[in-house]
C-alpha positions, 0 to 999 in steps of 0.5 A: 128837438126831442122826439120829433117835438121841437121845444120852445121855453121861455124867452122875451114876449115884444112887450118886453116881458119875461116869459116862463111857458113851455110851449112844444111844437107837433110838426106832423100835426102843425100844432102847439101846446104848453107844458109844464112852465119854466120854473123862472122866466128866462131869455138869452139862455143856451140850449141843448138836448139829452136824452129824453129831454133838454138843458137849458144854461144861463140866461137873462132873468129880467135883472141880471144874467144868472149861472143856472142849469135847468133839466127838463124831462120829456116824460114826466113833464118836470124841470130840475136844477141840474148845478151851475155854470162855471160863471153867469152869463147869456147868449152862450152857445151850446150843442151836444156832442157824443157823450158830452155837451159844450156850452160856448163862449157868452156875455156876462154884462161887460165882455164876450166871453172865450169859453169852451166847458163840457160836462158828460151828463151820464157821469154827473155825480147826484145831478152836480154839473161837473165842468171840463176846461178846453182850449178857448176860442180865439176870439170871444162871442156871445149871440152866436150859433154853434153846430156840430159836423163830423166831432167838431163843433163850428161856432159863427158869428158873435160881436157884442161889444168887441167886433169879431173877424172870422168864424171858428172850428172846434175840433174835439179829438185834437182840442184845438180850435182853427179859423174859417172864414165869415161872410159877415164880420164885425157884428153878426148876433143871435143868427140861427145856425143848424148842419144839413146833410146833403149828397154831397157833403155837410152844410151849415145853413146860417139864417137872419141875425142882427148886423147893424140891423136885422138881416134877411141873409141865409148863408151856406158854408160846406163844412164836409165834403162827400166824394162818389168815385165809380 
């Protein structure tokens, strides 16, 4: 989401075809309209905003999964090439934390990947990607949901061609990683993820996925606390 729009590039169409529209959500109007397109069809990417805009990293290009990073922005309508991941892949996760963006974990045809990177697009150097390294998970995951609550990063699900056990935190200032419990385990892909401030604290709401077969499932886990003392 940018500016209230909520932005939807690319993706697989139930035919199997690659797609490369841009489509933008209006939700006080409760309508579409279609943008300037991806400049290649893409799923499976990693999304974030910036700005006035969004990067999209990596993904599935019909053929093989790729190592490009795509700026799109809002004003002007335009796409850039914005560098490279470190490494092809898709399904990663990413997510926008203070100054920086963190792209998480992904498949690259053959294995779940552990990664954590971040770059400060402010401080990219004549548009260049500039990697950072941090602590990897614990576990590798592609298809999973990744959000942010109070400077830490929460990754869940994932179990690609390795099952995994539990749902992970990724705590920013201290640069480690730490173990939660999942209400799912083993094989839990391509979920959505989105943290909702209530009056009593922080929730991950955890929707559908696929686990076997596609899941109906929505899960709550407070990952913050919020105490009221008179």
């Amino acid at each position: 989401a940018v500016d209230g729009l909520i932005f939807v590039p690319g993706g697989l169409t139930t035919s199997g075809a690659l797609s490369n529209a841009l489509e933008i959500y209006n939700a006080r109007l409760d309508a579409w309209a279609q943008a300037s397109p991806l400049p290649q069809p893409l799923c499976s990417y990693a999304l974030a905003p910036w700005g006035e805009g969004f990067y999209v990293f990596g993904g599935w290009d019909g053929q093989e999964y790729v190592d490009t990073v795509w700026y799109y922005d809002v004003a002007s309508d335009s796409w850039r090439q914005a560098g490279k991941l470190t490494a092809p892949r898709g399904f990663a996760a990413a997510a926008t934390l203070g100054e920086r963006i963190y792209v998480v974990g992904g498949y690259d045809g053959a294995r779940e990947l552990k990664l954590c990177e971040s770059f400060a697009p402010a401080k990219a150097q004549g548009g260049e990607i500039l990697w950072q390294q941090h602590a990897e998970m614990s576990e590798g995951r592609a298809g999973h949901g990744l959000a942010v609550v109070n400077g830490s990063l929460y990754a869940c699900g994932g179990g690609w061609a390795e099952p995994f056990t539990v749902n992970e935190r990724y705590d920013a200032a201290l640069e480690a990683w730490s173990a939660f419990a999942s209400p799912i385990t083993g094989e839990w892909r391509t979920l959505g993820l989105s943290a909702v401030e209530e009056a009593t604290g922080t929730f991950l709401y955890a929707m559908g996925g696929w686990s076997g077969d596609y899941r109906d499932v929505v899960y709550a886990y407070q990952a913050f606390y919020r105490v009221y003392i008179p």
